[in-house]
The first five atom37 places (N, CA, C, CB, O) and aatype in JSON, in Angstrom:
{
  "aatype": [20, 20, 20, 20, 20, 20, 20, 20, 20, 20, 20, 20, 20, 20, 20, 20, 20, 20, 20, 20, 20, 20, 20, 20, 20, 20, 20, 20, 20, 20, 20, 20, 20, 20, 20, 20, 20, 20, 20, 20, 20, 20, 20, 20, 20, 20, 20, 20, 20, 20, 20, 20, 20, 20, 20, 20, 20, 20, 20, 20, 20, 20, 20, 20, 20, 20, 20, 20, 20, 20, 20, 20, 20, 20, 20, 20, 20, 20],
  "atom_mask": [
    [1, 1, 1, 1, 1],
    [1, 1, 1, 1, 1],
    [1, 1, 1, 1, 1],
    [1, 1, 1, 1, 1],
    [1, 1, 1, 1, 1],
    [1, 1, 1, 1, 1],
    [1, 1, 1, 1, 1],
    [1, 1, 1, 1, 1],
    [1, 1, 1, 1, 1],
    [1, 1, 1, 1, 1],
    [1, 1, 1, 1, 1],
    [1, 1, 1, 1, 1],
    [1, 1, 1, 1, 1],
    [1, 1, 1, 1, 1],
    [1, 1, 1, 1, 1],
    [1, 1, 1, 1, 1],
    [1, 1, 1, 1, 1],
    [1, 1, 1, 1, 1],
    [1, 1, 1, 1, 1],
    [1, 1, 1, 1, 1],
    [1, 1, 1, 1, 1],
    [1, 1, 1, 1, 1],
    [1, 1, 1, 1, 1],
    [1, 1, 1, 1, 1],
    [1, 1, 1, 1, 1],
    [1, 1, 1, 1, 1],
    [1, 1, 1, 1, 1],
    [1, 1, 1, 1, 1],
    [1, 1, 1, 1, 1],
    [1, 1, 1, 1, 1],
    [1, 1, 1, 1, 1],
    [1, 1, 1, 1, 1],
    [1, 1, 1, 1, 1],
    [1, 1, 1, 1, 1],
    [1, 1, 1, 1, 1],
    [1, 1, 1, 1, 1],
    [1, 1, 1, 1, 1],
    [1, 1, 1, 1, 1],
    [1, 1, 1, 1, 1],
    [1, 1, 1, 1, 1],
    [1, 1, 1, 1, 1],
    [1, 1, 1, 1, 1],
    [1, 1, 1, 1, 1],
    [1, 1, 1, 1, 1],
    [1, 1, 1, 1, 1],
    [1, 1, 1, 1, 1],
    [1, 1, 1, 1, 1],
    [1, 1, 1, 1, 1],
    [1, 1, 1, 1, 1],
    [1, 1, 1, 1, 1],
    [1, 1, 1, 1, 1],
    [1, 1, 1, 1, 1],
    [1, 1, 1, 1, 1],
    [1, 1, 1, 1, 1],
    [1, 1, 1, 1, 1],
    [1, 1, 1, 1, 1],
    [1, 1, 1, 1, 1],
    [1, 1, 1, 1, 1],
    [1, 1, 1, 1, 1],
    [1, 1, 1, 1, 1],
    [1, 1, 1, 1, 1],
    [1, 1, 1, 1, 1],
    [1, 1, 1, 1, 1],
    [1, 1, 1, 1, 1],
    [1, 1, 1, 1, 1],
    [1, 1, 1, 1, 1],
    [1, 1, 1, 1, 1],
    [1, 1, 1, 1, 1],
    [1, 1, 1, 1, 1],
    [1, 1, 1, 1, 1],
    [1, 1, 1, 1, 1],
    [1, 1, 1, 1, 1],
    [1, 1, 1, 1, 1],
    [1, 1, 1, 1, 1],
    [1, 1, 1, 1, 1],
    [1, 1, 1, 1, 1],
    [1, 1, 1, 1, 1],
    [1, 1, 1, 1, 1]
  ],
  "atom_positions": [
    [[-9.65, -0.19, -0.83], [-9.54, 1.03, -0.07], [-8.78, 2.04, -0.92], [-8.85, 0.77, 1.31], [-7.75, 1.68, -1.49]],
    [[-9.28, 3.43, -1.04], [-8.89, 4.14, -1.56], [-8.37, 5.29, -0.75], [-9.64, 4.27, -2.34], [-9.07, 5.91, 0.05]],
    [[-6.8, 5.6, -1.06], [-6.05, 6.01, -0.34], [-5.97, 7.91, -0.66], [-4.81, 5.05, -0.58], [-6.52, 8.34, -1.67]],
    [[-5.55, 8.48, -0.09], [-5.47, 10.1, -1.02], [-4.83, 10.45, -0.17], [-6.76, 11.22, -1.43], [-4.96, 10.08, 1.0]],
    [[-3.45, 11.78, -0.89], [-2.54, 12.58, -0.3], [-1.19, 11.69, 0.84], [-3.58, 13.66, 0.51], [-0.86, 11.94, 2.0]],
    [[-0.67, 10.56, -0.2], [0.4, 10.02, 0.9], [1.56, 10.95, 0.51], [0.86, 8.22, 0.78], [2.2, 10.86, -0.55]],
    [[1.81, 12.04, 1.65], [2.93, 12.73, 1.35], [4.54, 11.98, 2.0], [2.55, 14.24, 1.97], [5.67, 12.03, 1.51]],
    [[4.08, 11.36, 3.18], [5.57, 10.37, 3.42], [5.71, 8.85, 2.81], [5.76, 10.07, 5.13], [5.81, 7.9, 3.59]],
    [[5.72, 8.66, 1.54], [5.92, 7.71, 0.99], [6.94, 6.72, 1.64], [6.15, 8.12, -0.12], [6.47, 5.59, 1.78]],
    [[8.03, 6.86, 1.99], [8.89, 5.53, 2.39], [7.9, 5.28, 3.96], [11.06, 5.93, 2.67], [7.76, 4.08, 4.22]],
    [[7.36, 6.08, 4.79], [6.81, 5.4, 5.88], [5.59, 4.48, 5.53], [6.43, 6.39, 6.89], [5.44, 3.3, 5.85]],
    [[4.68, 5.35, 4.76], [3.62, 4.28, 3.8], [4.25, 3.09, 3.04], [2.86, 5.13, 2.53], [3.36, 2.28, 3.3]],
    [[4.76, 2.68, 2.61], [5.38, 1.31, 2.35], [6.15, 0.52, 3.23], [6.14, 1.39, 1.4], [6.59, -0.62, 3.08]],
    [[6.24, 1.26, 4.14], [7.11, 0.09, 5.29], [5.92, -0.23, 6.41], [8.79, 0.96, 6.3], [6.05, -1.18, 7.18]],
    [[4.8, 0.61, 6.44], [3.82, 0.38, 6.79], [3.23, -1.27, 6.26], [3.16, 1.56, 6.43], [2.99, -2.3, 6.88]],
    [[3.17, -0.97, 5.16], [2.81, -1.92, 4.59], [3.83, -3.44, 4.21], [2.36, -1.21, 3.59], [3.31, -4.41, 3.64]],
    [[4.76, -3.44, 4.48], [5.55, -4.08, 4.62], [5.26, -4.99, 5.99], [6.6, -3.29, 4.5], [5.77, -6.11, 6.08]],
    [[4.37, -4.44, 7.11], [4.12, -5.21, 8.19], [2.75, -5.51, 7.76], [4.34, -4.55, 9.61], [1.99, -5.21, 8.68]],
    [[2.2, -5.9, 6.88], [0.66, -6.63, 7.1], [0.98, -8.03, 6.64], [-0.77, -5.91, 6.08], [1.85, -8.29, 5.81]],
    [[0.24, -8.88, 7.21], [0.39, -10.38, 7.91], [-0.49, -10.89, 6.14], [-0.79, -10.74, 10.08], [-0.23, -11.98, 5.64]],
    [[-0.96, -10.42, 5.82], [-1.81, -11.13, 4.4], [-1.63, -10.22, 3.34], [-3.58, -11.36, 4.54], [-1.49, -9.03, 3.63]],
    [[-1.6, -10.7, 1.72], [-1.44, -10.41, 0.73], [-2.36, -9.16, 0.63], [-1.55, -11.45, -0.04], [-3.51, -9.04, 1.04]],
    [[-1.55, -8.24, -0.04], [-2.13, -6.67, -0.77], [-1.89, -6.75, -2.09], [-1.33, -5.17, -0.27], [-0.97, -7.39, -2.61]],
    [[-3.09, -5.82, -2.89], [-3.0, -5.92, -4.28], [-3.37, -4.24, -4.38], [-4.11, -7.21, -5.09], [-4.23, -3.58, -3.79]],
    [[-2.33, -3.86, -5.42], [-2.54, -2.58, -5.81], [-4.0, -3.02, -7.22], [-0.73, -1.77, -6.42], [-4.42, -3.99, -7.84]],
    [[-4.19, -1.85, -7.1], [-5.56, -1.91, -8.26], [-5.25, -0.73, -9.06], [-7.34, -1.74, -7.57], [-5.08, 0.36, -8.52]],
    [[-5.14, -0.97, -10.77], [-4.92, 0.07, -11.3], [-6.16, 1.09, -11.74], [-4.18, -0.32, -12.25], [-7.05, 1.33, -10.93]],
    [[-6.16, 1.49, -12.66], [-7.43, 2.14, -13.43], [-8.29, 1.24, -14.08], [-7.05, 3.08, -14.51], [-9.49, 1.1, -13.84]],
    [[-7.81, 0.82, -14.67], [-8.88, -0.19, -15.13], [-8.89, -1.35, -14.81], [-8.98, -0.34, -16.29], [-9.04, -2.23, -15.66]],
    [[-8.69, -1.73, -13.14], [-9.51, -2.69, -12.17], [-8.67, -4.04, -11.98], [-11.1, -3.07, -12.84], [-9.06, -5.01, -11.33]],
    [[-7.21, -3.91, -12.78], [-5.98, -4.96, -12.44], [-5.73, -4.82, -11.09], [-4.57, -4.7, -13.23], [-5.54, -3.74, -10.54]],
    [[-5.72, -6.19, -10.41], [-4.85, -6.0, -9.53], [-3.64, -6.64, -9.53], [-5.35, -6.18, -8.58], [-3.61, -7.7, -10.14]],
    [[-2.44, -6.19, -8.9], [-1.19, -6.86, -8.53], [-0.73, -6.98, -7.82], [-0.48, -6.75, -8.79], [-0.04, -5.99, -7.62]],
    [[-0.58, -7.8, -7.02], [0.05, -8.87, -6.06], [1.09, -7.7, -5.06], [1.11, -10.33, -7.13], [2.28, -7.53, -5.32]],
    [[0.67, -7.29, -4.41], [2.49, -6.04, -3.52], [2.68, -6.71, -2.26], [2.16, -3.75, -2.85], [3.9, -6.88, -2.13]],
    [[2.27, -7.0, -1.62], [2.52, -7.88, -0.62], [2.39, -9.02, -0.24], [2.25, -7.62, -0.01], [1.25, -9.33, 0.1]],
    [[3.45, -10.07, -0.16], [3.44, -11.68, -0.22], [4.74, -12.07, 0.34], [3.28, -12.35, -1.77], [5.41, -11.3, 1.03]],
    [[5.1, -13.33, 0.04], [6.41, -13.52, 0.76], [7.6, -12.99, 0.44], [6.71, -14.67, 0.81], [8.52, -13.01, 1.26]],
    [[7.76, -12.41, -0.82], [9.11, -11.82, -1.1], [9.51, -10.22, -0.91], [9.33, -12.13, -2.47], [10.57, -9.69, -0.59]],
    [[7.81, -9.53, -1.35], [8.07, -8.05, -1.24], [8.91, -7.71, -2.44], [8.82, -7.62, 0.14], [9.47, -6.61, -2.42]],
    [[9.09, -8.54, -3.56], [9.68, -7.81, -4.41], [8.27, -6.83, -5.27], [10.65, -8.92, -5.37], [8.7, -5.73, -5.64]],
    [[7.25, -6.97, -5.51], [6.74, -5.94, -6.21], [6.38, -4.69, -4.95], [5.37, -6.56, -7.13], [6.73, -3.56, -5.29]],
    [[6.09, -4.74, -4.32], [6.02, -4.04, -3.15], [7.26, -2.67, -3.1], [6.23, -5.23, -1.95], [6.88, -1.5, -3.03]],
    [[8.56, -3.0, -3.16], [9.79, -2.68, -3.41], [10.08, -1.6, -4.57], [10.39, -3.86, -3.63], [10.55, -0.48, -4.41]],
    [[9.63, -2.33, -6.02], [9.76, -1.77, -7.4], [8.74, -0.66, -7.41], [9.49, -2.87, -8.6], [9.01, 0.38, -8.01]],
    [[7.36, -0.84, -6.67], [6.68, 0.58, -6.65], [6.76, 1.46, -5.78], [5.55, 0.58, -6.69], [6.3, 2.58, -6.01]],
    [[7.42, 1.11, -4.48], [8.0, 2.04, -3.19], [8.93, 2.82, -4.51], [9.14, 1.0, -1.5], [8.61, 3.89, -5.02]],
    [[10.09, 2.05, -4.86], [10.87, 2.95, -5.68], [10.07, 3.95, -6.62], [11.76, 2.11, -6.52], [10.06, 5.17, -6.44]],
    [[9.43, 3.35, -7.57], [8.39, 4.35, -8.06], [7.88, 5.59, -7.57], [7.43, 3.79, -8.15], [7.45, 6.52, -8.24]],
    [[7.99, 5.51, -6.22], [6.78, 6.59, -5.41], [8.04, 7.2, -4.44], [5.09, 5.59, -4.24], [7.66, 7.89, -3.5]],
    [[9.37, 7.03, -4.57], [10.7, 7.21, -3.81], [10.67, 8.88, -3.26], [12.16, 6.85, -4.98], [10.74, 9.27, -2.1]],
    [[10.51, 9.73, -4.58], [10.9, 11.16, -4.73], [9.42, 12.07, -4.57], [11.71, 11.39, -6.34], [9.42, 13.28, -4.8]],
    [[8.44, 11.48, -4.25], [7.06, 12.2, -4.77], [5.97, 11.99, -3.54], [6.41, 11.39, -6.37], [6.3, 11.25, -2.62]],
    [[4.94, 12.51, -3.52], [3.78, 11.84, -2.61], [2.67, 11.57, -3.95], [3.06, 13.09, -1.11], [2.66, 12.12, -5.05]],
    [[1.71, 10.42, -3.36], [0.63, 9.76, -4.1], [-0.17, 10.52, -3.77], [0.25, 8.43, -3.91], [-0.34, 10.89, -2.61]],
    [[-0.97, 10.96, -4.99], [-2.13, 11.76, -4.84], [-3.05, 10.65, -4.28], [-2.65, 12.53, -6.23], [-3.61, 10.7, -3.19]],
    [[-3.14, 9.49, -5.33], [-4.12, 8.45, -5.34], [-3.93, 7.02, -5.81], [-5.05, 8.91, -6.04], [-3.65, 6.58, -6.92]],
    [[-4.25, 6.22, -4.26], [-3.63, 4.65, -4.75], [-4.59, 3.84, -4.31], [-2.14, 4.09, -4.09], [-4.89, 4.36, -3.24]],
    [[-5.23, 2.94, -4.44], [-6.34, 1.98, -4.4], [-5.48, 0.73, -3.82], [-7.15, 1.72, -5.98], [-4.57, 0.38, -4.57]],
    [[-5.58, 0.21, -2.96], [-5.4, -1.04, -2.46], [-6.11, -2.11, -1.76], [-4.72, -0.89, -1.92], [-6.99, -1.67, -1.02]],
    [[-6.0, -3.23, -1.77], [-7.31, -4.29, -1.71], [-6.65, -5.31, -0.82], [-7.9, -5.05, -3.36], [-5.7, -5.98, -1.23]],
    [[-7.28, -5.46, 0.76], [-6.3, -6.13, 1.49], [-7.29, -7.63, 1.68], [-5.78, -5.17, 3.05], [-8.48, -7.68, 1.99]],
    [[-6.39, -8.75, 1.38], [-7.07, -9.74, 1.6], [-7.08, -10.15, 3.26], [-6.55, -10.72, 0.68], [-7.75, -11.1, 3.66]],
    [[-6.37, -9.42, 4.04], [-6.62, -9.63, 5.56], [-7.26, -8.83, 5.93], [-5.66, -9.67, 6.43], [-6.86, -7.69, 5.7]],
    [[-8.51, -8.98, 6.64], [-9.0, -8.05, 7.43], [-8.44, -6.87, 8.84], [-9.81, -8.83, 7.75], [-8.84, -5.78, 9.27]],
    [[-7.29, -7.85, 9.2], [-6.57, -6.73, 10.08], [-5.86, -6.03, 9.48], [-5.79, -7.09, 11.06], [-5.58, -4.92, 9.94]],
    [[-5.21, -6.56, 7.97], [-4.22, -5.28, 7.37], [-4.82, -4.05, 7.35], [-3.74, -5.45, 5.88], [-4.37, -3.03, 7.86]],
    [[-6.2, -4.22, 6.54], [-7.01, -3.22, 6.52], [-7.2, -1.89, 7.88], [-8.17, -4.02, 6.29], [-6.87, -0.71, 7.87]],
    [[-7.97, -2.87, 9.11], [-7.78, -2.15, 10.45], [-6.12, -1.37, 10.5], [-7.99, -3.46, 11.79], [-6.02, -0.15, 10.58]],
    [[-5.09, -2.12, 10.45], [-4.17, -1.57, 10.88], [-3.26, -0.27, 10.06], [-3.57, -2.62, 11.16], [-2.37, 0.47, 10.47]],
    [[-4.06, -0.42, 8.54], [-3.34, 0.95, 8.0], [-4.71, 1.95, 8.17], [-2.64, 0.82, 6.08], [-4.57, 3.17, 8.17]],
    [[-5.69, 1.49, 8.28], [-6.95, 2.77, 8.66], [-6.28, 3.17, 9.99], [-8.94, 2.17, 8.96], [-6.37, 4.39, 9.87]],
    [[-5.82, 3.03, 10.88], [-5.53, 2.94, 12.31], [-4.26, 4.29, 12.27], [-4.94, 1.09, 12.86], [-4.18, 5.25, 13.04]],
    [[-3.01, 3.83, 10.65], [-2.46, 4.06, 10.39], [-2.03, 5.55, 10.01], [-2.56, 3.33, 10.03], [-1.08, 6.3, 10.23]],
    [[-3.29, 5.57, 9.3], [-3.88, 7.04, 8.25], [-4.91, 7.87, 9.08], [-4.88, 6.5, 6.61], [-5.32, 9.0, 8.8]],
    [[-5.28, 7.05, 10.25], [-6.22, 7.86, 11.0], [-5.1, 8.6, 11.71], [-7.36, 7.05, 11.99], [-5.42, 9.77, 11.95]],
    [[-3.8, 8.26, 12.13], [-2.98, 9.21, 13.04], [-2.19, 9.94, 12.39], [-2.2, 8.63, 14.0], [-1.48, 10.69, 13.06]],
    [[-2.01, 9.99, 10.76], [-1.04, 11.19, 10.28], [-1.36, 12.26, 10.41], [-0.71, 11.29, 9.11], [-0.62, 13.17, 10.04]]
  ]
}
């Protein structure tokens, strides 16, 4: 899922902080990495990343099907 214009960054990651199955950010050239799992430490290190700014554009790949529903659900009400 491809994301565009997250201007409240700390609510978008705590968003995501509640999905029940693993998220993988996807870079440009088609890596993914692990952001949501049991520890939330990479999850954390790129919230910080994204602390001071809004994301133009972030690609994320939810291996639960409700994570998915629940940040479309999410982005449908900003």
């Amino acid at each position: 899922m491809k994301i565009y214009n997250i201007q409240d960054t700390k609510a978008f990651f705590n968003r995501l902080t509640g999905c029940k199955g693993n998220v993988e950010l996807v870079n440009k050239q088609g890596m993914h990495m692990s952001l949501v799992d049991n520890n939330h430490k990479q999850l954390d290190t790129v919230a910080a990343s994204y602390a001071d700014g809004k994301i133009n554009e972030i690609e994320l790949f939810f291996l639960n099907p409700e994570d998915s529903v629940m940040m479309l659900e999410y982005l449908a009400a900003m």
